[in-house]
N, C-alpha and C positions, 0 to 999 in steps of 0.2 A: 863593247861587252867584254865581258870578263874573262880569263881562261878555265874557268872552275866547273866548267859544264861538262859532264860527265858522258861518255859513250857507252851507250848502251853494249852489253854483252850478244855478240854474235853465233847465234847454236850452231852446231854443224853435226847431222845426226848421219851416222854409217848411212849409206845407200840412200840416203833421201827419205827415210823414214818421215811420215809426218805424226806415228803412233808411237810413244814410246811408253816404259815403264819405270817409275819413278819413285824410290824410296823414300820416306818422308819419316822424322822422328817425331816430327809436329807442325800445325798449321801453320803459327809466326814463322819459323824457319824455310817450310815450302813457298810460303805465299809470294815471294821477289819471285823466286826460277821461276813459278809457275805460270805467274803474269806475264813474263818474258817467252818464256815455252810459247804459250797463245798467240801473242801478237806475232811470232814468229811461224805462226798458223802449225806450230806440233801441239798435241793434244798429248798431256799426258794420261798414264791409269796410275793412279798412287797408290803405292803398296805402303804398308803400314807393320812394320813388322821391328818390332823392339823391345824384346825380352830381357834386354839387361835394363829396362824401367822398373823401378822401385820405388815404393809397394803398387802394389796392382793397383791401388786406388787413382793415383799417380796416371800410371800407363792407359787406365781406363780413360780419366778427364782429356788424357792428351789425344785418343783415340777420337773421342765424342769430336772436340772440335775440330780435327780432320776429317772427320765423317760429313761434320755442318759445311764446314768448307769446300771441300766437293761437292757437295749437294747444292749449294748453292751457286755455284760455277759449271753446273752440268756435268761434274766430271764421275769418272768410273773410281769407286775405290775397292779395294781388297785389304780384310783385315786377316794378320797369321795369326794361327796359335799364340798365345802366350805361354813362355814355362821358362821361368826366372832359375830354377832348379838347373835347366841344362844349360843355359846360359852362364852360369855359377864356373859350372864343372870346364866348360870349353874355356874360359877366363881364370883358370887355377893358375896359378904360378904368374898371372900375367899384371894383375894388382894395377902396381906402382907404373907401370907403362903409360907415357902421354896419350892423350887422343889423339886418334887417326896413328899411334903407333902400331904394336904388333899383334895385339890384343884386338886390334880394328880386322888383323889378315886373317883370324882365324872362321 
C-alpha cells in the first residue's frame, strides 16, 4: 500500500470538553470539522454569525443550509443578528488586509 493515506485530525478540547461552540461561515466549509468533531464523540452547537456576508440575500442562502445541516445531523444551531452596517464600520481602514489578517482580530 501506498504512502498517501491520510491521518486523520486529532481534537484536543480544554478540559475534556465533549460540548463545544463552533463558528461556521457555511455548511461546505463546517461539514470536514464537523464530521471529525463527532466521530471524536464532541458534539458541536454551531454559531452562525457573519455579518461581513454580502448582500443579505447571500448571507441568508448560506444561513438556510447550515440551518438544513444541523438539522439533519441533530445538531444545536444559533443564528446572530445580522447588520453589515456595523461590520462596515469595525472593517474601516482595514479593506486591503489578507484573510485571517488584521481585519479577522477586530
Amino acid at each position: 500500500m501506498g504512502g498517501n493515506r491520510k491521518q486523520e485530525l486529532v481534537l484536543q478540547v480544554p478540559g475534556g470538553e465533549t460540548e463545544v461552540l463552533l463558528h461556521a461561515c457555511c455548511a461546505p466549509c463546517s461539514g470536514a470539522i464537523i464530521e471529525i468533531m463527532l466521530r471524536q464523540g464532541i458534539r458541536p452547537t454551531v454559531f452562525y454569525s457573519n455579518s461581513n456576508i454580502f448582500p443579505l440575500e447571500e448571507y441568508e442562502i448560506r444561513r438556510e443550509e447550515c440551518r438544513r445541516y444541523c438539522a439533519a445531523n441533530g445538531l444545536d444551531f444559533i443564528d446572530d443578528d445580522y447588520d453589515h452596517k456595523d461590520w462596515q464600520s469595525v472593517a474601516k481602514g482595514l479593506e486591503h488586509e489578507p484573510e485571517r489578517g488584521a481585519r479577522c482580530q477586530e
